[in-house]
Structures are given as structure tokens and as C-alpha cells.
N, C-alpha and C positions, 0 to 999 in steps of 0.2 A: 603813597602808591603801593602798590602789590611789594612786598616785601621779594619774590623771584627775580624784580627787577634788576638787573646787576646795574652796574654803573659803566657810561660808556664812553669812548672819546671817541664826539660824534665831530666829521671833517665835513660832512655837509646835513644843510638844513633847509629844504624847502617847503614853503605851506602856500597852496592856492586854498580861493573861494570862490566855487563855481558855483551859484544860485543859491540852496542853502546846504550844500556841500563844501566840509573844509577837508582841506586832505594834508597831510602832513609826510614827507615823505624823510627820512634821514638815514646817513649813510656812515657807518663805521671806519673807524683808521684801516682796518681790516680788510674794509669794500666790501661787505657787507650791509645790504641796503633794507630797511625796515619801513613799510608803509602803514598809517592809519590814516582815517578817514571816520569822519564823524558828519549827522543828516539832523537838522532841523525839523523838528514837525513842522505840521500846520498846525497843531494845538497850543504851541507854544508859545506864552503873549509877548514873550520877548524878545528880542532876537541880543542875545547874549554872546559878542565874536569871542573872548577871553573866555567863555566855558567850552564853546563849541572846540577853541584852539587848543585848552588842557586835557577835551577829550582825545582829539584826533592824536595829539603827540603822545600822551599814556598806551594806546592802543598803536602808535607806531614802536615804542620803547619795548612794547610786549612781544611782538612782532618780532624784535631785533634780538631779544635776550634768548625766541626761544628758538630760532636760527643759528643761533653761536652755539647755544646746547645742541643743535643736529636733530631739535623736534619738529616734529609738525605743527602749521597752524592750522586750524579745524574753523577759525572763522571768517566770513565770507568781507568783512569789513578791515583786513587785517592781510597785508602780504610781505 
């Protein structure tokens, strides 16, 4: 992972799959809530849950780290 990632103690952890939408959403001891969300093509021959899931939580992780720094997220996949 991104090395800026800090390390977190996360007290909740949910992940839906909504069609080929997975979202991850997890929330810090702090309260503190960090959401990703990762989209399947349609080019893609496979439908892979364990890549889709280590994206979505990477991009929630990022999400989380850069909320506790007091920065903004600039991406539209990431809140």
C-alpha cells in the first residue's frame, strides 16, 4: 500500500455489493469515517470480489489517513 497510509484502529467495518459496485465504508476509534468504493467494467472477463474488495478498502484507508491529516480528498470515488 501507499506508504502515507498510517495504520488505524478501525471499530467498524462495512463493505456492500451493489451490482458491480463494492463500497467499503470504515470508521475509526476516533469516529472518524473513511469511505471507498471500487466499479467493475464491462471489459473485464472476470469478475474478481477479492480485487474489487482490496481496492475499495485501499481507497477507503486513503480516504481515512487523509481526514486525520485535516486534508482534502480531491476524489470523487473516495469520501
Amino acid at each position: 500500500m501507499n506508504k502515507r497510509i498510517k495504520e488505524h484502529e478501525i471499530v467498524k467495518d462495512q463493505k456492500w455489493e451493489i451490482g458491480r459496485y463494492t463500497i467499503v465504508e470504515l470508521i475509526d476509534s476516533s469516529g472518524i469515517k473513511g469511505i471507498g468504493l471500487s466499479r467493475k467494467s464491462q471489459l473485464d472477463r472476470h469478475n474478481n470480489k477479492e480485487l474489487s474488495l482490496k481496492i475499495a478498502k485501499g481507497r477507503a484507508l486513503k480516504a481515512l489517513s487523509l481526514k486525520k491529516d485535516k486534508r482534502l480528498v480531491h476524489h470523487p470515488l473516495m469520501g
